[in-house]
PAMARKE-856154 format. One record per atom (N, C-alpha, C): residue in three letters; x, y, z; residue number from 1. Coordinates in steps of 0.001 Angstrom, whole numbers. Layout:
REM PAMARKE-856154
['ALA'; [X; Y; Z]; NUM]
...
This chain:
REM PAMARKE-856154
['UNK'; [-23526; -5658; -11603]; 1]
['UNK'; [-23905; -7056; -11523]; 1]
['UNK'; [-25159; -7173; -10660]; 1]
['UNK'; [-25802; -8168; -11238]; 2]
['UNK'; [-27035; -7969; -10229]; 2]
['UNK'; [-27511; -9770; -9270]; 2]
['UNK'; [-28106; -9261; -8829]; 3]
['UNK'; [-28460; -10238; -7505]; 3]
['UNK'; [-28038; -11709; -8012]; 3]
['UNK'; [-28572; -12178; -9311]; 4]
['UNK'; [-28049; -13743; -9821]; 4]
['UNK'; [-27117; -13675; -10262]; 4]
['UNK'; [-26315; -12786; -11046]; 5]
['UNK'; [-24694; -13046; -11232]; 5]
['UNK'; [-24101; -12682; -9897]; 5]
['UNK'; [-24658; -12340; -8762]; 6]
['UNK'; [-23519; -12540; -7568]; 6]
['UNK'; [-23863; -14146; -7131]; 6]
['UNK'; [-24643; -14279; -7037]; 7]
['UNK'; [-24835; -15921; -6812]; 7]
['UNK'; [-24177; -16957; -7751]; 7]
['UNK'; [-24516; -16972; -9248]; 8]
['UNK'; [-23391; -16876; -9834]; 8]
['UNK'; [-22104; -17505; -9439]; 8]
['UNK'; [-21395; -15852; -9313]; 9]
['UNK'; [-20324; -15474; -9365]; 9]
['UNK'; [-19878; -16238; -7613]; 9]
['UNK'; [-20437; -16363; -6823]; 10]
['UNK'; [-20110; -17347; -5940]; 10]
['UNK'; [-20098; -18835; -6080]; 10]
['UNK'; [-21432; -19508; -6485]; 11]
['UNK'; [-20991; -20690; -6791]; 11]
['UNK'; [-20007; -20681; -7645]; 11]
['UNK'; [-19545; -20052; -9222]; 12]
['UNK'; [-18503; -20043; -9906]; 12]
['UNK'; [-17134; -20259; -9122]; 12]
['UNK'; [-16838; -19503; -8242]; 13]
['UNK'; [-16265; -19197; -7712]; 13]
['UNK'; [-16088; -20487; -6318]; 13]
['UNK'; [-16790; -21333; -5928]; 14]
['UNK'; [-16848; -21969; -5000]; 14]
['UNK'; [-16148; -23422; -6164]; 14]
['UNK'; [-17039; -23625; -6887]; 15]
['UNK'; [-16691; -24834; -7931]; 15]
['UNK'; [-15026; -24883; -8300]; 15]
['UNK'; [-14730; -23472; -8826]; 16]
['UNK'; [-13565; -23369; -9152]; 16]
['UNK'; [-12879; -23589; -8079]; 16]
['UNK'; [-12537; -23211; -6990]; 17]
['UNK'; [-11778; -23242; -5892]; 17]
['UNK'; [-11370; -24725; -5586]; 17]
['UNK'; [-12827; -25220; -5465]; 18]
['UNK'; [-12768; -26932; -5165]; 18]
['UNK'; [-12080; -28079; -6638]; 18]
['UNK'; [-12035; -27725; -7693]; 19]
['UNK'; [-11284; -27954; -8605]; 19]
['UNK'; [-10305; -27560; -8428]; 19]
['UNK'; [-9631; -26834; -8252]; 20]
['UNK'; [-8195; -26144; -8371]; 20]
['UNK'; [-7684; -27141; -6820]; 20]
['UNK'; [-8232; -27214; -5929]; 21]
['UNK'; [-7790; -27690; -5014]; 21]
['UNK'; [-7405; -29121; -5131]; 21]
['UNK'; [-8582; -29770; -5483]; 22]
['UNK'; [-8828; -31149; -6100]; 22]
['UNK'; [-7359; -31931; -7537]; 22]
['UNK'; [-7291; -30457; -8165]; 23]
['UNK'; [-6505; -30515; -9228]; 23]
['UNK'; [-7435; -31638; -10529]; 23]
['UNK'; [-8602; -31187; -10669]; 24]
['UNK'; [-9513; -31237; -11725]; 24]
['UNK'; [-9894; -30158; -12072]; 24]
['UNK'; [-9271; -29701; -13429]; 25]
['UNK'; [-10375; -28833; -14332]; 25]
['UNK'; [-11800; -29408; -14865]; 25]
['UNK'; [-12246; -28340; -15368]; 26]
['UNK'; [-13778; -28147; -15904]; 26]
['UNK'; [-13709; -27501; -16893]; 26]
['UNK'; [-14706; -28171; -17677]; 27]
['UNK'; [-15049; -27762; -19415]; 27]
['UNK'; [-16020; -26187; -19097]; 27]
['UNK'; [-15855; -25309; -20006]; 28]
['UNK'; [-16741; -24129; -20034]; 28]
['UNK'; [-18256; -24530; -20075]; 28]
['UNK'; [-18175; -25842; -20990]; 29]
['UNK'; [-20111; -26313; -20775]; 29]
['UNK'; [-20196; -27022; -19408]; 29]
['UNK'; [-19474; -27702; -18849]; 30]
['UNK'; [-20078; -28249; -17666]; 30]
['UNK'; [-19722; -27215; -16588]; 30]
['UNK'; [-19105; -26384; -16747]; 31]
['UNK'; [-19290; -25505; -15533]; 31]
['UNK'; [-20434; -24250; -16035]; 31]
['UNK'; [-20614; -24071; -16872]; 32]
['UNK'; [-21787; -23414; -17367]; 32]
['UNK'; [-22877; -23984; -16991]; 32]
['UNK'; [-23084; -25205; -17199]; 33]
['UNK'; [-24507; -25791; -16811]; 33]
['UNK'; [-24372; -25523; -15249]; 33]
['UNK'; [-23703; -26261; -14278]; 34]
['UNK'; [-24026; -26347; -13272]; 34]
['UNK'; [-24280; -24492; -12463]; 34]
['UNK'; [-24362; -23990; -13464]; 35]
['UNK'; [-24874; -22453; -13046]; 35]
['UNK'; [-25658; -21590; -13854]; 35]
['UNK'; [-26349; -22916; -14824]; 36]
['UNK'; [-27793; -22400; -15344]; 36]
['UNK'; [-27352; -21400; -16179]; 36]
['UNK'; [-26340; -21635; -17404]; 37]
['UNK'; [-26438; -21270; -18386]; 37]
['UNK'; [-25933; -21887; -19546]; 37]
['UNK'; [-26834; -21564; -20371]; 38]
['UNK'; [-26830; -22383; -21557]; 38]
['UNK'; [-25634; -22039; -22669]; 38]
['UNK'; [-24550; -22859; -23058]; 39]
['UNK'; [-23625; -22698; -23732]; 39]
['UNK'; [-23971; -22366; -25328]; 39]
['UNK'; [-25353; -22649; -25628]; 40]
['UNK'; [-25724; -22467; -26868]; 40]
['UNK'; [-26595; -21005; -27214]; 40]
['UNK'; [-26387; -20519; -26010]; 41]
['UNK'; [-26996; -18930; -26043]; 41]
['UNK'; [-25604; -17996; -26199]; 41]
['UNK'; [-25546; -17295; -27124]; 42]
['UNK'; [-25063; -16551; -27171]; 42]
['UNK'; [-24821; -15021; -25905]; 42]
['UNK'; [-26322; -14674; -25472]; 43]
['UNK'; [-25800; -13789; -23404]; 43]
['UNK'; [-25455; -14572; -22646]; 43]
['UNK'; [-25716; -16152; -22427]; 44]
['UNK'; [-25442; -16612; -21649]; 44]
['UNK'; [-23880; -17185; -21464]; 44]
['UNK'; [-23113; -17210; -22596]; 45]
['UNK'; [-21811; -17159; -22878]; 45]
['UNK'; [-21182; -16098; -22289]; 45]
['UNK'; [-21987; -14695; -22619]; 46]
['UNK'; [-21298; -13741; -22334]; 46]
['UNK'; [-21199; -12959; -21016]; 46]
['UNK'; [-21900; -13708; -20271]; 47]
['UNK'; [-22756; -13589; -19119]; 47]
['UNK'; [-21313; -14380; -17974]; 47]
['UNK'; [-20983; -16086; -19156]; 48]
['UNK'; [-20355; -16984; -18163]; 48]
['UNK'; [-18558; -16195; -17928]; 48]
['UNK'; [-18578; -15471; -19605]; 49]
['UNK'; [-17087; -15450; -19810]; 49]
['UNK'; [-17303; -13720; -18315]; 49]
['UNK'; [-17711; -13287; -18192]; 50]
['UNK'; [-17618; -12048; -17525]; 50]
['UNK'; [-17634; -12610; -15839]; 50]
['UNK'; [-18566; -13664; -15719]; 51]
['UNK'; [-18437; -14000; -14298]; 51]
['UNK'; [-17010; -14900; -14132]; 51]
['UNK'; [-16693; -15459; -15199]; 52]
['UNK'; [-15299; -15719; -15132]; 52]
['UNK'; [-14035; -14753; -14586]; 52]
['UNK'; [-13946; -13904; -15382]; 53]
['UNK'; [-13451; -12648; -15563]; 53]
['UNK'; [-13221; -12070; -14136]; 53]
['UNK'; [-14112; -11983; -13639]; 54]
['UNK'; [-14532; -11287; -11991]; 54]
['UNK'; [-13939; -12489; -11302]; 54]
['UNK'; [-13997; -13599; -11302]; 55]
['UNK'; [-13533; -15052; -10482]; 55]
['UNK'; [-11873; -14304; -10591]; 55]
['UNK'; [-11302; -14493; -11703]; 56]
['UNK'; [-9531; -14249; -12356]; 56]
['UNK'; [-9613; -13111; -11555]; 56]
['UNK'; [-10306; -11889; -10997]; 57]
['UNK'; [-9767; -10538; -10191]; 57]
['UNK'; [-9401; -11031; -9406]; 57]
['UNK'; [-10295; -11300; -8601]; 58]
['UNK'; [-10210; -11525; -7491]; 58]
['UNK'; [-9430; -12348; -6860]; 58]
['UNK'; [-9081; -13599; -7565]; 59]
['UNK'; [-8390; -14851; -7204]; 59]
['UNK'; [-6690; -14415; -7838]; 59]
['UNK'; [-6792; -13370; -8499]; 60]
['UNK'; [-5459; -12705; -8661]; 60]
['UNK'; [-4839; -11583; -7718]; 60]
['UNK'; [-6191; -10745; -7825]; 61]
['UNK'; [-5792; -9905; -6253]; 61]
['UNK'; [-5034; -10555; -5336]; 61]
['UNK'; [-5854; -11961; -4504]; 62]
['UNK'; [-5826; -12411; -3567]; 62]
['UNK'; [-4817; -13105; -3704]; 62]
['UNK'; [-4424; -13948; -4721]; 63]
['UNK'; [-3480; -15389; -4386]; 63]
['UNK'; [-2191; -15103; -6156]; 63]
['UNK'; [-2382; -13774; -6492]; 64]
['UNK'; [-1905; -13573; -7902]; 64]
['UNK'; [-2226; -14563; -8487]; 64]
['UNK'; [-3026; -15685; -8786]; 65]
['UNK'; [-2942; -16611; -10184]; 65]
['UNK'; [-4442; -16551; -10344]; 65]
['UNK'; [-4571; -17183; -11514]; 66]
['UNK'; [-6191; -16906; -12155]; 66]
['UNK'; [-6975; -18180; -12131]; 66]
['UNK'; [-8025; -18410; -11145]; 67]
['UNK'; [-8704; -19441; -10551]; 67]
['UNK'; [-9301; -20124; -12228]; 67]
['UNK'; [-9597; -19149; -13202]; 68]
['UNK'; [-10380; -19874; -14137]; 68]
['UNK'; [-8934; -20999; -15321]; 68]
['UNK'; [-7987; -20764; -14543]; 69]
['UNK'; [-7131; -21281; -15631]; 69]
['UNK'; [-7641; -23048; -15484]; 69]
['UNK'; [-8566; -23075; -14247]; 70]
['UNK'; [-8812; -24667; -14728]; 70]
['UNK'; [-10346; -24710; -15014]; 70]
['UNK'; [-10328; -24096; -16081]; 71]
['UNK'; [-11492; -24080; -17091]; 71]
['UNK'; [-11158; -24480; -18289]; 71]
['UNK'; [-11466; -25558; -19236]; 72]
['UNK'; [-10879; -25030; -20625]; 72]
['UNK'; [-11680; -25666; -21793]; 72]
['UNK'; [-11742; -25612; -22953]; 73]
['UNK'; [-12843; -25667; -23966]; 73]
['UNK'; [-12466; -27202; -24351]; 73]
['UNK'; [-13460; -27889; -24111]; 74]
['UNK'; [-13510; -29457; -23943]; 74]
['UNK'; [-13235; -29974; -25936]; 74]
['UNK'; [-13042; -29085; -26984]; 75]
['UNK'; [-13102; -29342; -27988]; 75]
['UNK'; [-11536; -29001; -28358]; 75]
['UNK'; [-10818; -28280; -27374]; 76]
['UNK'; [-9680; -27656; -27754]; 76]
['UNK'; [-8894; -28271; -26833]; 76]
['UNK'; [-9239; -28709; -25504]; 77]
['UNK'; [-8777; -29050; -24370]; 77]
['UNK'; [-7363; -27804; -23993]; 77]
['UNK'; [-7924; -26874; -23443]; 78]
['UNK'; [-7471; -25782; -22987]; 78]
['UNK'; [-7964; -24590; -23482]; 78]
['UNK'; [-7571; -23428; -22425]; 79]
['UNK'; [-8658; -22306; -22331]; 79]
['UNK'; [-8573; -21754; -23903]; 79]
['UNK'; [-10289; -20949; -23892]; 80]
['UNK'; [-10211; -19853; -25100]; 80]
['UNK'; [-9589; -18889; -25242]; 80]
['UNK'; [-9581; -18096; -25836]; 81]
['UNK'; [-8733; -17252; -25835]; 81]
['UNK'; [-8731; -16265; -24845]; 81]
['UNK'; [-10035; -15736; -24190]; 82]
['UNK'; [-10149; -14731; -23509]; 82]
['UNK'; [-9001; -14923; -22171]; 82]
['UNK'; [-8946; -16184; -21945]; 83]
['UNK'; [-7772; -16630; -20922]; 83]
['UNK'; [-5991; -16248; -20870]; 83]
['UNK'; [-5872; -16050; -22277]; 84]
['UNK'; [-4682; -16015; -23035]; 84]
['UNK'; [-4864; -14204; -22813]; 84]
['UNK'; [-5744; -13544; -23245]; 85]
['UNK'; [-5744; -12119; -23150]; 85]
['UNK'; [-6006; -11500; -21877]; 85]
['UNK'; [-6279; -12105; -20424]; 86]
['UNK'; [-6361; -12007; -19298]; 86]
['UNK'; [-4942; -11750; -18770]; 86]
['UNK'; [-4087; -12975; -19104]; 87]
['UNK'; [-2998; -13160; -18703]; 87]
['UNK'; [-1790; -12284; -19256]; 87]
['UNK'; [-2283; -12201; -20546]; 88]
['UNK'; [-1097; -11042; -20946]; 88]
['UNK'; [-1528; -9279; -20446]; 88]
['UNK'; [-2790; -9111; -20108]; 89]
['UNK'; [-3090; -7705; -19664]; 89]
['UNK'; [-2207; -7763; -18322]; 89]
['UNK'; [-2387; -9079; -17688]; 90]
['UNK'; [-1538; -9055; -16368]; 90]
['UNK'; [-388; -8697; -16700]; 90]
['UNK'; [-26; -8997; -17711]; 91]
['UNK'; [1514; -9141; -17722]; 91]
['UNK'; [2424; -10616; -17149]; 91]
['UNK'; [1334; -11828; -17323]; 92]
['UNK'; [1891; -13339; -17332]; 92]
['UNK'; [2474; -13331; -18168]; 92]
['UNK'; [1702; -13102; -19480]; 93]
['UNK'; [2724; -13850; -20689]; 93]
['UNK'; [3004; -12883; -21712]; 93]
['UNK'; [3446; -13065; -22213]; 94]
['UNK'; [3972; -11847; -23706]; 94]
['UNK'; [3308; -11958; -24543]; 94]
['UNK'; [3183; -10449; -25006]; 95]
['UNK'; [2108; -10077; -26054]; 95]
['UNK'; [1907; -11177; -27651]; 95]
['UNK'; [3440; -11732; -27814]; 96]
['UNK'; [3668; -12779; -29194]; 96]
['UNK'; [3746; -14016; -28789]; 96]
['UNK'; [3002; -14791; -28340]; 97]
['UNK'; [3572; -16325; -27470]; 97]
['UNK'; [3141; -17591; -29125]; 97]
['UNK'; [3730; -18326; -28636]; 98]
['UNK'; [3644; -19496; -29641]; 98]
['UNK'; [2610; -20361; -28871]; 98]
['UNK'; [1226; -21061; -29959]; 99]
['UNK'; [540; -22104; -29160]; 99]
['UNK'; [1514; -22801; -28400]; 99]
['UNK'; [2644; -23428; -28309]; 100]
['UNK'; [3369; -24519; -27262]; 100]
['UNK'; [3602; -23616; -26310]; 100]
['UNK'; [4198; -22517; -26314]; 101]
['UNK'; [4566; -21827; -24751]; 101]
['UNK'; [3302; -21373; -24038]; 101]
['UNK'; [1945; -21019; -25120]; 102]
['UNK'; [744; -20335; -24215]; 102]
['UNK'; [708; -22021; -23230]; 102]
['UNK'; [8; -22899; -24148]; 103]
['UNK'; [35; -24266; -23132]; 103]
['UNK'; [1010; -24666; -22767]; 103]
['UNK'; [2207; -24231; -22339]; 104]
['UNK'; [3060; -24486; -21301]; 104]
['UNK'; [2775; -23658; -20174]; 104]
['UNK'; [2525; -22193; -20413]; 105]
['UNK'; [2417; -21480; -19455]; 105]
['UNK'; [773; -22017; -18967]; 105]
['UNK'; [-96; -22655; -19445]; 106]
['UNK'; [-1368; -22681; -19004]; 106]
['UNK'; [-1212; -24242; -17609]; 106]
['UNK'; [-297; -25158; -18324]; 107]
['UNK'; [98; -26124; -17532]; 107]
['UNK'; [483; -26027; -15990]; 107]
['UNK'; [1580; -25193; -16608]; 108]
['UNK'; [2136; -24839; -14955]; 108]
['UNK'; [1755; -23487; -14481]; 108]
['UNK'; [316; -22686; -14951]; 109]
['UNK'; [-69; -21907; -14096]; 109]
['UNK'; [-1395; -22239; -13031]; 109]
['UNK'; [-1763; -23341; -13570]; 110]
['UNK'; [-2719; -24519; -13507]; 110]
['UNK'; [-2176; -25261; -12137]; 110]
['UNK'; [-708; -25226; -12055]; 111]
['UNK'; [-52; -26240; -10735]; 111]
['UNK'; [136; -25077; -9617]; 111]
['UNK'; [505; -23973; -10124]; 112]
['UNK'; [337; -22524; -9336]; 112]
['UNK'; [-927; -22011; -8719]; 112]
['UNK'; [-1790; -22495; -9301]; 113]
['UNK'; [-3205; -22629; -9391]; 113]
['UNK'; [-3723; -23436; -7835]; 113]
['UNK'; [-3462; -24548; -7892]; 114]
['UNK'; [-3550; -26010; -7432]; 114]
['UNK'; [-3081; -25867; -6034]; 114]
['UNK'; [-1201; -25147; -5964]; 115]
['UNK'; [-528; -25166; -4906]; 115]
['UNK'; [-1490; -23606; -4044]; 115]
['UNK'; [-2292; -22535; -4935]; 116]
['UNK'; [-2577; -21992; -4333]; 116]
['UNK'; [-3941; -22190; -3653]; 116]
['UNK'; [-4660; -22949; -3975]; 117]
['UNK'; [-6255; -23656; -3418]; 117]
['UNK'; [-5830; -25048; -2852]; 117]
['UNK'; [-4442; -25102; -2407]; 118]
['UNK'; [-4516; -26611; -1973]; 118]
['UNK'; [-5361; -26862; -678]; 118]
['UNK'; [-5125; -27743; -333]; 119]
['UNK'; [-5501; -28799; 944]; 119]
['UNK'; [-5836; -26946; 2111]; 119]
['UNK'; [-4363; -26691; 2649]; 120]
['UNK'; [-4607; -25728; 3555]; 120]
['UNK'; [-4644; -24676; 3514]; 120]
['UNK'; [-4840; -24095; 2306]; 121]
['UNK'; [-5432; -23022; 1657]; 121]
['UNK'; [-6672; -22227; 2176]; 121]
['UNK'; [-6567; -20698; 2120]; 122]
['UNK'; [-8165; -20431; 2280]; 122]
['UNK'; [-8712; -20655; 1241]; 122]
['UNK'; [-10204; -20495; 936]; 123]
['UNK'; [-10904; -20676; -147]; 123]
['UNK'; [-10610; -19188; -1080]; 123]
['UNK'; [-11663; -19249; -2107]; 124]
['UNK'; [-11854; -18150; -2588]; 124]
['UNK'; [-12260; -16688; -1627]; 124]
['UNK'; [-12593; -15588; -1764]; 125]
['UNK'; [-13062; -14739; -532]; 125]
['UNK'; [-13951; -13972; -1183]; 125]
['UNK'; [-14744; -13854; -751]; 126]
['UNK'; [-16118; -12639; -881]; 126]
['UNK'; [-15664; -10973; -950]; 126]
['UNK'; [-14639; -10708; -246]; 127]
['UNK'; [-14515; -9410; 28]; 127]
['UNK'; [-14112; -8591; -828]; 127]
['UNK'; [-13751; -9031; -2415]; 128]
['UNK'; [-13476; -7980; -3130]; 128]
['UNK'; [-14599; -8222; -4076]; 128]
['UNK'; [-15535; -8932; -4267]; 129]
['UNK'; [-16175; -8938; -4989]; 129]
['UNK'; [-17093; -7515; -5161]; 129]
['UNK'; [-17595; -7145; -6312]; 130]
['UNK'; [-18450; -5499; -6275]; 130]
['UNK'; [-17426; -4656; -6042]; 130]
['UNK'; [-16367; -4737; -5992]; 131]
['UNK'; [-15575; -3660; -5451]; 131]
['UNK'; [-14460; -3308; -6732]; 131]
């Protein structure tokens, strides 16, 4: 990763935190924009879904739940898929889930989410990032 996806990957990472805390999600385009990338570019998608990706380590390392679960595709209203295949590599959800149980499990991992960035919560942390 280089010098602007760690910047990036911090504001990402700062936004998300303060949403999750707040208990407001964010659309993949408006949290894309506010970190200068364009949803209609095809690297810059791939650019957002990977700094995502690195946000879910870390915020799983640290607090086990996945900070990007309050992200989700403003046309679908809930995450893409890559979210759904995050969670089952963890071993959240099972390899065969039905659309109603993935968005059940996205609901209340979302409040798991919430209770873990609340009010007296630490924030996100720097220290595993690159690592």
């Amino acid at each position: 990763m280089d010098q602007l996806d760690n910047v990036r990957l911090l504001k990402m990472a700062g936004i998300l935190s303060d949403r999750a805390r707040n208990n407001q999600p964010i659309s993949y385009s408006d949290l894309y924009l506010q970190l200068g990338l364009n949803t209609h570019n095809a690297a810059d998608r791939t650019t957002g879904s990977h700094l995502l990706a690195a946000v879910n380590d870390v915020s799983y390392q640290e607090k086990g739940v996945f900070l990007g679960a309050f992200v989700f595709g403003a046309a679908i209203n809930q995450p893409y898929e890559g979210f759904w295949e995050y969670a089952k590599e963890k071993g959240k959800l099972p390899a065969h889930t039905s659309p109603e149980k993935k968005y059940d499990f996205w609901i209340n991992h979302m409040a798991d989410v919430h209770k873990a960035y609340g009010e007296n919560q630490h924030k996100f942390s720097e220290k595993h990032i690159g690592t």
